[in-house]
C-alpha positions in Angstrom: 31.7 65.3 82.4 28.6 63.0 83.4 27.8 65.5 85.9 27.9 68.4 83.8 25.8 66.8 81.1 23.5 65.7 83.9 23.0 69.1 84.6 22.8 69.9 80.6 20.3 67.5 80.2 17.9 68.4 83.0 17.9 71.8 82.3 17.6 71.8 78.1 14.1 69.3 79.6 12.7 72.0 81.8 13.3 74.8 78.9 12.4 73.2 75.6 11.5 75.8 73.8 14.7 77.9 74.1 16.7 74.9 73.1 14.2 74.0 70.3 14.5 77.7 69.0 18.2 78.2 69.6 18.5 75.3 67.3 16.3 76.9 64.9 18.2 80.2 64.8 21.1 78.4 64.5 19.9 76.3 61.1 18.7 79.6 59.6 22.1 81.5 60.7 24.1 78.6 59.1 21.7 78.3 56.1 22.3 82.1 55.5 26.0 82.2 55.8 26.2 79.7 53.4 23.9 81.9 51.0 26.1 84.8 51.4 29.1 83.1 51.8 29.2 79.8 49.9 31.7 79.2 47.2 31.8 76.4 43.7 32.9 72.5 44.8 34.9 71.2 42.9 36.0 67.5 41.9 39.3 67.7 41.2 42.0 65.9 43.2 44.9 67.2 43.9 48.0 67.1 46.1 50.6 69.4 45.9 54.2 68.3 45.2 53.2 65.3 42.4 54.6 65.2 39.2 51.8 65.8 37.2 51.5 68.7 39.2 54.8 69.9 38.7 54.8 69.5 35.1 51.1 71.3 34.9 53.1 74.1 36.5 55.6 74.3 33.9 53.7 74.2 30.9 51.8 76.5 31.8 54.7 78.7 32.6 56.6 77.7 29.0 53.6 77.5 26.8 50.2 80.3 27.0 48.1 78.6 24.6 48.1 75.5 26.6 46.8 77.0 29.8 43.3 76.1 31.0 41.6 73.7 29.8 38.9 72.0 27.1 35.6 70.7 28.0 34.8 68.1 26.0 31.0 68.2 23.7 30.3 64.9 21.5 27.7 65.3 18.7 26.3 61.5 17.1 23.7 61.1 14.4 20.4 59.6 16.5 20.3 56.9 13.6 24.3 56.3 13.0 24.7 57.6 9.5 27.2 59.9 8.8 27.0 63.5 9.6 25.5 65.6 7.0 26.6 68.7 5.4 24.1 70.6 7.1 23.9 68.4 10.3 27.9 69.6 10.5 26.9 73.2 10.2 24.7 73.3 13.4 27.2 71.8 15.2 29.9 74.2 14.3 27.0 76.8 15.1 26.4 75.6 18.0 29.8 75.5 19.3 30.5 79.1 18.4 27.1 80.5 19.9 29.1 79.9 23.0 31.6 82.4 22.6 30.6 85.4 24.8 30.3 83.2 28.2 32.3 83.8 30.7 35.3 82.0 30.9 34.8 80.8 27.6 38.4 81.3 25.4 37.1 79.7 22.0 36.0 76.4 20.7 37.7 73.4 19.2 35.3 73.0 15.9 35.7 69.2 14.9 35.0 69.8 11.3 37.7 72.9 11.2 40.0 70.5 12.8 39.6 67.6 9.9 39.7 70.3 7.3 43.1 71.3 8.9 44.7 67.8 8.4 43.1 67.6 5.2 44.8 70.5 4.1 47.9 70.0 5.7 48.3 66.2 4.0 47.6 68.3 0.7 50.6 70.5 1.3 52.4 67.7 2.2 51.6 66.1 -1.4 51.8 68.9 -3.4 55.4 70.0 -2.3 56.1 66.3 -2.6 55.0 66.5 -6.0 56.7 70.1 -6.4 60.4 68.7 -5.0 60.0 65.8 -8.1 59.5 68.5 -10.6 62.1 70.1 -9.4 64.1 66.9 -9.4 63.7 66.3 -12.4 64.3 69.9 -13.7 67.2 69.8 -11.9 68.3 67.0 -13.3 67.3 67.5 -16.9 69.4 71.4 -16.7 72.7 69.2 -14.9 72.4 66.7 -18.0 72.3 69.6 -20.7 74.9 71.2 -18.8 76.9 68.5 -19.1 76.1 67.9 -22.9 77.2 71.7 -23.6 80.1 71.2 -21.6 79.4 74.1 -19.5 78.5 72.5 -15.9 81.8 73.3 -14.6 80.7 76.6 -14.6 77.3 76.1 -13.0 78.4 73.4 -11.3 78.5 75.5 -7.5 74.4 76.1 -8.3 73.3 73.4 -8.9 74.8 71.8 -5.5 72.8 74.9 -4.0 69.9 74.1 -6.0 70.5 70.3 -5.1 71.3 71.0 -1.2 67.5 73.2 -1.3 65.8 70.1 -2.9 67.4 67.7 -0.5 66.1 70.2 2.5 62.6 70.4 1.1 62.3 66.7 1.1 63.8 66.6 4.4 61.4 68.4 5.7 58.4 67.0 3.5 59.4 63.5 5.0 59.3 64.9 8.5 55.6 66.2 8.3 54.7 63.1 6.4 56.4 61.2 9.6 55.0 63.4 12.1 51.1 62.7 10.4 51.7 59.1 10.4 52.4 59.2 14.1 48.9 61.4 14.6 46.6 59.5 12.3 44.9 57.9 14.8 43.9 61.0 16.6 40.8 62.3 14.9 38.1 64.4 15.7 35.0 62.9 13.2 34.7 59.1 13.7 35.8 56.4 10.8 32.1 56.3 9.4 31.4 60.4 10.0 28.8 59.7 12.1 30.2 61.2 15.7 32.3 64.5 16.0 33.8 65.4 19.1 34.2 68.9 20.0 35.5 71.0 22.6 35.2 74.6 24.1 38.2 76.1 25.5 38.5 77.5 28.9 40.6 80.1 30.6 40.4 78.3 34.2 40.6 74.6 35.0 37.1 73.2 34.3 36.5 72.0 37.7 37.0 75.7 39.3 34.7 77.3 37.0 30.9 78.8 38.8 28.2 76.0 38.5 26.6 78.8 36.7 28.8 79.0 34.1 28.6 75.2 33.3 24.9 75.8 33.1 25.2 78.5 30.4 27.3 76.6 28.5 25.0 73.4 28.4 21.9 75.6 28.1 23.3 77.1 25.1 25.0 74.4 22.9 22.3 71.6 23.7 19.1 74.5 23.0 20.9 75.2 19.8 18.9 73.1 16.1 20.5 69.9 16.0 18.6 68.1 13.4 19.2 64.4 14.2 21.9 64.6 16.6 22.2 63.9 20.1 24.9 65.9 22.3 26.7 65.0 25.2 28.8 66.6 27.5 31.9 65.6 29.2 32.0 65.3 33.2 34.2 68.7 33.2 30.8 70.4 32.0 28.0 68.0 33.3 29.5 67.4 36.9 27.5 69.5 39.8 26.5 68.5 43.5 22.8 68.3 42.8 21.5 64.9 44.3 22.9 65.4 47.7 19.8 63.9 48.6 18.4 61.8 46.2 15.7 58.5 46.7 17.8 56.6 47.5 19.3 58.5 50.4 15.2 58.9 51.7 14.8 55.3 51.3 17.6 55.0 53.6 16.1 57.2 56.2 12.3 55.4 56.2 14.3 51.9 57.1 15.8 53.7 59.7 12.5 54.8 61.2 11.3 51.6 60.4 13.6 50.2 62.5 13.1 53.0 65.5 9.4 51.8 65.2 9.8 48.3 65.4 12.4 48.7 68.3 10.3 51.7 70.3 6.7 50.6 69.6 5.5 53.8 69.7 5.7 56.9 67.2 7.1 60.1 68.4 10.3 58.5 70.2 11.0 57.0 67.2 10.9 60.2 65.1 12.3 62.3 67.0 16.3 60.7 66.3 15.3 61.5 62.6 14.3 64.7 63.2 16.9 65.8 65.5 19.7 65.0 63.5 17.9 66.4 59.9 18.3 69.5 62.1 22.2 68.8 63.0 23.3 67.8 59.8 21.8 71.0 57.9 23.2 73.4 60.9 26.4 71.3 60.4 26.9 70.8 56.6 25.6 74.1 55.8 28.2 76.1 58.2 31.0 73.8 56.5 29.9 75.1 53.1 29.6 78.6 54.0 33.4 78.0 54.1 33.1 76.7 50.6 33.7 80.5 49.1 37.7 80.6 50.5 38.5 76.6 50.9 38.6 74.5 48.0 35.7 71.7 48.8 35.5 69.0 46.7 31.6 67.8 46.0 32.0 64.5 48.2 32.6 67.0 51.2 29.0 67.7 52.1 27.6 64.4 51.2 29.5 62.8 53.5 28.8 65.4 56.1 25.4 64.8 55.2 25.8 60.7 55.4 27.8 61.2 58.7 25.8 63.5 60.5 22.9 61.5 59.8 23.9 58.2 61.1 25.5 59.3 63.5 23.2 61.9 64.8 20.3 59.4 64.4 22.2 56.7 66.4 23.4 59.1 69.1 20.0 60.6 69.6 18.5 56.8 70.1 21.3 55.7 72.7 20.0 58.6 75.1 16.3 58.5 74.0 16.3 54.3 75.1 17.9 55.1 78.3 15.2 57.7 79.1 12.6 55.2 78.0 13.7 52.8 80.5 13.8 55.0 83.5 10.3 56.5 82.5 9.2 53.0 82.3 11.0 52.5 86.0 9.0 55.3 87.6 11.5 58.0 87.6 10.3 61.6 87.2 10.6 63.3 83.8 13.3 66.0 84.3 15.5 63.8 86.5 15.5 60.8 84.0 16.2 63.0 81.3 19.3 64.5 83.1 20.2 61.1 83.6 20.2 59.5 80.6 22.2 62.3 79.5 24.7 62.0 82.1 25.3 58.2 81.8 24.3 57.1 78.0 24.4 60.7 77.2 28.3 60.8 78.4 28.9 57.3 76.1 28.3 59.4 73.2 30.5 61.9 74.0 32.7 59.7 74.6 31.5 57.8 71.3 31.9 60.7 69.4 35.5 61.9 70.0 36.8 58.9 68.5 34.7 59.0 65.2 35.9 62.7 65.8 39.7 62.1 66.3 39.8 59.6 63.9 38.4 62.0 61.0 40.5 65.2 62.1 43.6 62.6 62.4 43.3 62.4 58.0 45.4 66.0 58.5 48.3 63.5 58.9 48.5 62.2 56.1 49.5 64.9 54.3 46.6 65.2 51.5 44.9 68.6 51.8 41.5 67.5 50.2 41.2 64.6 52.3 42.3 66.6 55.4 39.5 68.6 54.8 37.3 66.4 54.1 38.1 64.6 57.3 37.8 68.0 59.4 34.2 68.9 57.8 33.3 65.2 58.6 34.4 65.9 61.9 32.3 69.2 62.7 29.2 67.6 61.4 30.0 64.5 64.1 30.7 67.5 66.7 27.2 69.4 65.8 25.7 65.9 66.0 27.1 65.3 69.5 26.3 68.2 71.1 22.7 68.4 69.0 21.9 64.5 70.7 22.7 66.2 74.1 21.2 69.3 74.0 17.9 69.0 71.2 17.3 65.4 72.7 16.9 66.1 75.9 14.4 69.0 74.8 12.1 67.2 72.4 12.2 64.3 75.6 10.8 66.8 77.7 8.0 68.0 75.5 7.1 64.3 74.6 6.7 63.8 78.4 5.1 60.0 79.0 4.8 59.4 75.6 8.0 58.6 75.0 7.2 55.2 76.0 4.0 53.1 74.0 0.9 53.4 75.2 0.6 49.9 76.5 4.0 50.6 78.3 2.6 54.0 79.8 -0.1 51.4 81.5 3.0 50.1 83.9 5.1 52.8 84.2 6.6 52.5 87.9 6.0 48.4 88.0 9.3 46.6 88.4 10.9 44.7 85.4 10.5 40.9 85.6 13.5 39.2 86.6 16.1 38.7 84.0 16.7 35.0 83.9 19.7 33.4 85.5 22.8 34.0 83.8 24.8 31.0 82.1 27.7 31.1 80.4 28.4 30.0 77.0 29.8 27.2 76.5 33.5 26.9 75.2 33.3 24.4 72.7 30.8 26.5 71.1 32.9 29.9 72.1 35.9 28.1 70.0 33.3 27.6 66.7 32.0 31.3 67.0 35.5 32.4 67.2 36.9 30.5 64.4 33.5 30.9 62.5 33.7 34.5 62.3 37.3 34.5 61.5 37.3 32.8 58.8 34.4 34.2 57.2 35.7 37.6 57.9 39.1 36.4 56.1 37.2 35.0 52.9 35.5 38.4 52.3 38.6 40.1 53.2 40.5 38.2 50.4 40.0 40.3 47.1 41.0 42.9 49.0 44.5 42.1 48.3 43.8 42.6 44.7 42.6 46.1 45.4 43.6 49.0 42.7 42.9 52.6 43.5 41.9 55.3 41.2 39.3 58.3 40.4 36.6 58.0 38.6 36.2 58.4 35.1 33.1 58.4 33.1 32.3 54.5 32.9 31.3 55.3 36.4 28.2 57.5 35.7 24.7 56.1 35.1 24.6 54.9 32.0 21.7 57.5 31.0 23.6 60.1 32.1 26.0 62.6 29.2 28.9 62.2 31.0 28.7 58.2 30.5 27.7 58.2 26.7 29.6 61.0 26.0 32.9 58.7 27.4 31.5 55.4 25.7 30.8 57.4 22.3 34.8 58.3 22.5 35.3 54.9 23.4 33.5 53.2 20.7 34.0 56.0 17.8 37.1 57.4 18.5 39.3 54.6 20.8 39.2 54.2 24.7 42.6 55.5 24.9 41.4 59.1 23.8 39.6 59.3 27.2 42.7 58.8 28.9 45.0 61.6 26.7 48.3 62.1 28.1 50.4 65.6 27.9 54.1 64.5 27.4 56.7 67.8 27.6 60.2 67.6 26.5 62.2 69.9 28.3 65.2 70.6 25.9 68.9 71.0 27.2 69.4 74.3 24.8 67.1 76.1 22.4 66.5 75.4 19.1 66.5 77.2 15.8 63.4 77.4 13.9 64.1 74.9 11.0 65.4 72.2 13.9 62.1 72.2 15.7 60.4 69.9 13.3 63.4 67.4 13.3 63.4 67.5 17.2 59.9 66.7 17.5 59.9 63.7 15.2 63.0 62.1 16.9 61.1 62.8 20.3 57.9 61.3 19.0 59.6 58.6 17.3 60.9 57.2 20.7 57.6 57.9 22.2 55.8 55.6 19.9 58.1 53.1 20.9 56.5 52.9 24.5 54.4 49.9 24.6 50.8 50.8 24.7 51.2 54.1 22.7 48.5 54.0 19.2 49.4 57.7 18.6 51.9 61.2 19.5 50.9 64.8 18.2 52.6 67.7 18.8 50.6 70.1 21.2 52.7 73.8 21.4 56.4 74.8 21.4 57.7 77.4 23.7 58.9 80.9 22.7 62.8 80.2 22.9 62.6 76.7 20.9 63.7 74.5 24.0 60.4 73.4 25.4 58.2 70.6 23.5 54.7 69.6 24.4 53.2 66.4 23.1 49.7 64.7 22.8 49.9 60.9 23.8 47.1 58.6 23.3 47.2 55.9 25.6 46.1 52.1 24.6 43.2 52.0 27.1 41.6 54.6 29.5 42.7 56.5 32.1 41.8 53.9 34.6 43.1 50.8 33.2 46.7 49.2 34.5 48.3 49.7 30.7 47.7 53.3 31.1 49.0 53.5 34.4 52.2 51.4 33.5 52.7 53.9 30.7 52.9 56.9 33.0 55.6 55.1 34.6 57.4 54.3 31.4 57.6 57.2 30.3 59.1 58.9 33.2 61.7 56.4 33.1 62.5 57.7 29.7 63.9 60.8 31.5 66.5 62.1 30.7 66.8 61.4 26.7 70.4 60.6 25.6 71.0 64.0 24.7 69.7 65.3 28.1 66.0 66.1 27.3 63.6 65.9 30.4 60.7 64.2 29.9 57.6 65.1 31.8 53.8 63.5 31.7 51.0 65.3 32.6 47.1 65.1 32.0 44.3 64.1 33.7 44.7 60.6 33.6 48.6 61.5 35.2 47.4 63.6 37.7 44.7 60.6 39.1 47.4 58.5 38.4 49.5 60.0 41.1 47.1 61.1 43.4 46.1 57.1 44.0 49.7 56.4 44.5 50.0 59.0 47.0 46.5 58.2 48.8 48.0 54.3 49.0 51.6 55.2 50.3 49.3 57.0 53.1 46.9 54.5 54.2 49.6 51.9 55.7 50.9 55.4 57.9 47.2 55.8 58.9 45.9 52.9 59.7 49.1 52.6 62.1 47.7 55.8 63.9 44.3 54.9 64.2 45.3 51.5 65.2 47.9 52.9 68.3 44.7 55.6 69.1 42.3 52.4 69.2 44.5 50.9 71.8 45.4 53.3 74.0 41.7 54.9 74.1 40.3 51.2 74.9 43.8 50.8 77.7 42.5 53.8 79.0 38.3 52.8 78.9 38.4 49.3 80.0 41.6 49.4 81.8 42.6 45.8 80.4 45.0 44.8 77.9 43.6 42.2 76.5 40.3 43.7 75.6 42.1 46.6 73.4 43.9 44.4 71.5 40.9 41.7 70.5 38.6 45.1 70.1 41.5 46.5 67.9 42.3 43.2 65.6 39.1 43.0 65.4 38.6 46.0 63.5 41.1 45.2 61.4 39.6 41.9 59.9 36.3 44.2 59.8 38.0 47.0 58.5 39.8 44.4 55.5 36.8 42.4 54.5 34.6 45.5 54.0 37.9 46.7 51.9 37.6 43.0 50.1 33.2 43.7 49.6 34.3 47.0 47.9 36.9 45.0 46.0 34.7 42.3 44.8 31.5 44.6 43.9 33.2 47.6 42.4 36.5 46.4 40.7 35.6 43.0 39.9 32.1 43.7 39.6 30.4 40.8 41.2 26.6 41.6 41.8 27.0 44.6 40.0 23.7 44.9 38.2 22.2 44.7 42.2 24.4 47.6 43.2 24.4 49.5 40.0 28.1 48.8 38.5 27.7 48.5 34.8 31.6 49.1 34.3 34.1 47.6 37.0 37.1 49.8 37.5 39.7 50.5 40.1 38.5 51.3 43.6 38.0 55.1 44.4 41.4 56.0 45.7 40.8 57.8 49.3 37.8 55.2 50.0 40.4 53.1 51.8 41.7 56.2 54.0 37.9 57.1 54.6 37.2 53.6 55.5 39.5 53.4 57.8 38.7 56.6 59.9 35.0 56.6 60.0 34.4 52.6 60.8 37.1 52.9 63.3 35.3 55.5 65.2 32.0 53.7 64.8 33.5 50.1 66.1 34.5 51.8 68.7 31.2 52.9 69.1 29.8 49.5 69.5 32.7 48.0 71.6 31.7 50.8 74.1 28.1 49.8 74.7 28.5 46.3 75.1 31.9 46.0 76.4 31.7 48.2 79.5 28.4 46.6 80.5 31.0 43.5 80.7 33.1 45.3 82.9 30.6 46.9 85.0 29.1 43.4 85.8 32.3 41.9 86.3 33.2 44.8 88.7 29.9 44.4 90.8 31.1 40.5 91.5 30.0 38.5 88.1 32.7 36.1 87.3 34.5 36.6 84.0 32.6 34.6 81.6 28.8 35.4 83.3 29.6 39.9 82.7 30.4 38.5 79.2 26.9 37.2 78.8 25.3 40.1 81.4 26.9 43.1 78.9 25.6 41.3 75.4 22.7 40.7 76.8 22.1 44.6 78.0 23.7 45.8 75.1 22.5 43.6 71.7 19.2 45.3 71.3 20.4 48.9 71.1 23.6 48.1 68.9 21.8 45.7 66.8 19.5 48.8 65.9 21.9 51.0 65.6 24.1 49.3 63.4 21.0 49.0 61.4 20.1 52.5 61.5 23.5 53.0 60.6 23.5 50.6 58.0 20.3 51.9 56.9 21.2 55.7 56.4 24.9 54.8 54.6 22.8 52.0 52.0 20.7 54.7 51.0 23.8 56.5 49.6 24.7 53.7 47.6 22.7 54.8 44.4 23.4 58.5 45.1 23.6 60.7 42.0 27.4 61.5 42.6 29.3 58.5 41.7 31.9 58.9 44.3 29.8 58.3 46.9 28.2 55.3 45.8 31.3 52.9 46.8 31.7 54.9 50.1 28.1 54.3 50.9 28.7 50.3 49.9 31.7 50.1 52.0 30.3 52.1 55.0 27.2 50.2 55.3 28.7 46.7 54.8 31.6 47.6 57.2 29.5 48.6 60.0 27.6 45.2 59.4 30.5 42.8 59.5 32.1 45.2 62.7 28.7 45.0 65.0 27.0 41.3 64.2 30.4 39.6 63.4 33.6 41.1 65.5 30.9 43.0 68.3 28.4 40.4 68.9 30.5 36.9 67.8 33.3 37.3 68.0 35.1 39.4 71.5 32.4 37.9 73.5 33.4 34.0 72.1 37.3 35.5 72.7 36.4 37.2 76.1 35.1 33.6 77.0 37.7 32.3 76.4 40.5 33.7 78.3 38.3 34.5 81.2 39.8 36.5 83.6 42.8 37.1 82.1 40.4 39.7 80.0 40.4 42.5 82.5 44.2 42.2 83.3 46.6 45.2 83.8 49.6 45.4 85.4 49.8 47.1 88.8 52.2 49.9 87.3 49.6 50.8 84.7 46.6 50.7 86.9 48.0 53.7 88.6 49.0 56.0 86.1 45.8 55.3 84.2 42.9 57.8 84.2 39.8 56.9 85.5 37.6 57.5 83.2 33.3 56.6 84.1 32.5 56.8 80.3 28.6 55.0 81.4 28.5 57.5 84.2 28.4 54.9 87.0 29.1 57.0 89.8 26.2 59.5 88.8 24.3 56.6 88.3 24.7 55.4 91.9 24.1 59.0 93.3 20.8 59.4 91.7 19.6 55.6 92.7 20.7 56.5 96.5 
């Protein structure tokens, strides 16, 4: 491999302009496919085989009007008095100009919904009243009968009449119960000054054409609304705009501050950034030209995006400051650049199959959105490998001496000064460091075990956005728990007849409102045949909170009724439910496999069993107190107004997963470049603890920038416009900060120390079936030195 990338190198130096164009080509071929080819993303989150899922499925099957879905509009008076008569008529108007969009299958008018309730409670009261008149006829024509001594002859009627009166009221006490259980489900707030409407859908909201979402806003929110604000739920108002946002560039312009700093000299440290802008857009935009035929959930490119950057940039650096120092040394142009690509260039290979394996190994968990997520992750890693080793070596060429500063140009070809003499650290002090970074690591690491996983829901939007005020006006006007609306079926052991449907659904309700946590139960459609219920449960709290969550569970467990009526809950707030539960049964399987990949790729690297398994635990305490930052800032919202968390909530469910993968891959990274300058030192005669000192002391500078870089690029992604990513670009950054300053550089070299030799043991029987693998490209290095 070095030698083939050696080759690669050189020659990509002494044609430039092909590679440079190639590139090109390839950004406007990938840009153009994705034009032509590119589908809607989507943020729904699914996995098939859940119950919500399952019970989705059937009600769609039993009932047609409850197919598709709502998108939810709120209207609120700008000054909080209550709606008036006209104000109410533009907002009816403006909820039926949409009809005529595509997709669009009617609206759910809020006023029209009252008025319904309204009238219903009327007929309620007036055959209430109508069954006492009749009563009371009734029982005025049995006392006459009796008095004329002729009810034995009417007697048989007036049990009919009696038995009709008795069914009335039956029935009238049924509605009244049924109301009771509803009336705190309403769609105009206690004082009348919000309304929340709704238009229909024929698809799910999250598979409808960005297009069609902009229509719809475009035409209710440029419709007259005297004094009223709108605001849209995040089924409307959700879109992947913002992939890049400021906070994403800030990101970037630390990172070249940083190349600057490190480089002293301009176009070596721009070229990383430009390189991998050039991989990640050939890279993300080929993944979304697949968009069109594989459901791709928004987070997919943005963290192609985040990736390829970071990764790309860092790549690009490790070859460029390998190139630097041989220019520096005297080496011809061509010939260094071949090098560098054949030793540091073959470390980033290297480097880059494990982030690589680790993404592409999310397949295995089972969890198609995060599979795929994980495999375009992995394609923008691969375009950013084979970008760092083929568009590097090009741009090095072109920059010729100048990749080195202009007051380093003025020695190029004088030896280095002597490093200075090489002295061990000192155990007592090796023991500190150890326990030091331990411990620290294990604080931070401790909320972790607090950790609850969910999605997102709208407390997690910026505050000025619609999404977020639309889901506080709910909250505020309406009760939190209408956020978080369950869909309860009842799948009935036998059909019913008409007049027993109404009884059935009040005995059902009745034991639903007996769940703890339930404020209210509507009925939501009957099937055809009688022997299918649906229901409208409105939770306590949101769909994020642990009462909500609890609830899903108890009502399940209701299943089967004692007369053998399946229950089933469905709804948003189920379906996230059950996607977070699945997404945390997986992460224990997953973090085994990465965990066994970490140790046998390291076996195999530094041929050592010690080494692996210090490199691998590690990551682990790396891997947990990054999982315990997350914890801290975005669930118990600690330095939230610094990072932008107005409302703490659960964890976003597949961060942990996604965690996992990508910061294994990248401490791997970082263990590479300083750990097999250890070994090479100790292999050329350094004792133990002296190659421990020789391989930091090589090493430090290039992964301290790195991890900075690194750090850099995923901190701009912590204010991102999609809220998803904010967390991830929190827990990324801080995770490749506590895995290169406090487990790289503190912590394996204080443990290296300290068992000395012992580091670099392997049994005799392993030695020899064991590759040999020159990840630094020593033995290219040595041909090209003579």
């Amino acid at each position: 491999m070095a030698n083939f990338l050696f080759k690669l190198g050189r020659g990509s130096a002494r044609h430039p302009i092909v590679v440079i164009v190639s590139w090109l080509l390839a950004l406007g071929i990938a840009g153009g496919a994705f034009v032509a080819f590119g589908g809607t993303l989507t943020d729904s989150f699914s996995i098939p085989g859940t119950e919500t899922e399952r019970v989705t499925d059937q009600l769609s099957d039993e009932i047609d009007d409850l197919s598709g879905s709502t998108a939810g509009v709120v209207f609120e008076t700008e000054d909080g008095s209550a709606l008036t008569a006209s104000q109410q008529s533009q907002i009816t108007s403006a909820l039926a100009s949409t009809d005529g969009i595509d997709h669009v299958s009617g609206v759910l008018d809020p006023f029209a919904t009252e008025a319904e309730r309204e009238t219903q409670m009327a007929q309620i009261d007036a055959g209430g009243q109508q069954v006492e008149s009749g009563q009371a006829e009734l029982d005025a024509a049995i006392a006459q009968a009796e008095s004329d001594g002729t009810y034995d002859a009417a007697a048989d009627q007036f049990a009919q009449q009696q038995s009709d009166i008795d069914a009335t009221t039956q029935q009238l006490d049924l509605g009244v119960e049924l109301a009771q259980y509803a009336q705190d489900i309403s769609s105009v707030s206690s004082d009348g000054s919000a309304a929340l409407g709704g238009v229909h859908l024929d698809t799910s909201a999250f598979d409808l054409e960005q297009s069609v979402k902009d229509d719809i806003l475009a035409t209710v929110s440029s419709a007259p609304l005297d004094g009223v604000n709108v605001y849209f739920s995040s089924e409307l108002t959700t879109s992947v705009e913002g992939i890049l946002g400021v906070g994403e560039i800030v990101g970037v312009a630390l990172a070249l501050i940083v190349l600057i700093v490190m480089m002293r000299a301009i176009l070596p440290a721009l070229s990383p950034i430009l390189t991998s802008t050039v991989g990640v857009g050939v890279g993300v935009a080929t993944a979304l030209a697949f968009s069109g035929t594989v459901e791709m959930s928004s987070v997919t490119p943005v963290l192609g995006v985040m990736l390829g950057l970071a990764v790309g940039i860092d790549y690009a650096l490790f070859i460029i400051n390998r190139h630097r120092k041989q220019l520096h040394a005297g080496m011809p142009l061509h010939e260094s650049i071949g090098l560098a690509n054949g030793t540091s260039g073959n470390a980033v290979v290297f480097a880059g199959t494990t982030v690589l394996i680790a993404l592409l190994a999310l397949n295995v968990t089972g969890v198609p959105f995060l599979g795929i997520m994980g495999t375009v992750a992995a394609f923008c890693v691969l375009i950013a490998v084979v970008n760092a080793v083929t568009l590097t070596p090009a741009v090095l060429s072109l920059m010729g001496d100048r990749a080195v500063g202009r007051k380093a140009r003025a020695s190029i070809g004088t030896p280095d000064a002597a490093e200075a003499a090489v002295k061990p650290m000192r155990t007592g002090r090796a023991v500190l460091a150890a326990v030091a970074a331990v411990v620290v690591l294990g604080i931070i690491a401790i909320p972790s075990a607090s950790m609850r996983l969910g999605l997102p829901d709208g407390t997690q939007e910026p505050v000025e956005s619609s999404q977020y005020q639309a889901y506080s006006t709910i909250d505020s006007e309406f009760g939190e728990g209408l956020n978080g609306t369950l869909l309860v079926t009842a799948d009935l052991p036998d059909s019913l007849a008409d007049e027993e449907v109404l009884a059935a659904q009040v005995s059902i309700e009745s034991q639903l409102m007996a769940q703890d946590d339930v404020v209210a139960v509507a009925p939501a459609g009957v099937s055809a045949d009688n022997s299918f219920l649906a229901f409208q449960v409105v939770p306590a709290e949101g769909p994020s909170s642990e009462s909500t969550e609890l609830l899903v569970h108890d009502l399940r467990d209701m299943s089967p009724l004692e007369d053998g009526t399946q229950i089933g809950v469905a709804g948003q707030a189920s379906g996230n439910i059950d996607v977070s539960e699945k997404l945390a049964e997986a992460l224990p399987f997953y973090l085994a496999v990465v965990v066994g990949l970490s140790l046998i790729i390291l076996i195999i690297v530094f041929r050592s069993l010690l080494v692996p398994i210090m490199a691998t635990g590690g990551f682990v305490l790396s891997l947990f107190a990054a999982f315990g930052a997350v914890t801290a800032v975005y669930q118990w919202g600690w330095l939230g107004s610094l990072f932008g968390v107005h409302d703490p909530g659960p964890v976003l469910s597949f961060l942990p997963i996604m965690l996992t993968g990508i910061l294994f891959g990248l401490a791997m990274d970082y263990q590479l470049f300083l750990t097999t300058g250890m070994r090479e030192a100790y292999v050329h005669g350094a004792k133990a603890r002296e190659a421990v000192v020789i391989g930091r002391r090589h090493g430090r500078a290039v992964v301290t920038a790195a991890a900075i870089i690194m750090a850099s690029v995923f901190g701009g992604f912590i204010f991102s416009e999609i809220s998803m990513i904010r967390p991830m670009g929190f827990g990324l950054a801080i995770g490749v900060l506590f895995d290169a300053f406090i487990v790289r550089m503190v912590l394996l070299p204080a443990l290296m120390h300290l068992v000395g030799e012992k580091a670099w043991w392997l049994p005799n029987w392993l030695e020899k079936i064991l590759p040999n693998v020159d990840v630094e490209g020593a033995a290219l290095e040595r041909e090209h030195h003579g």
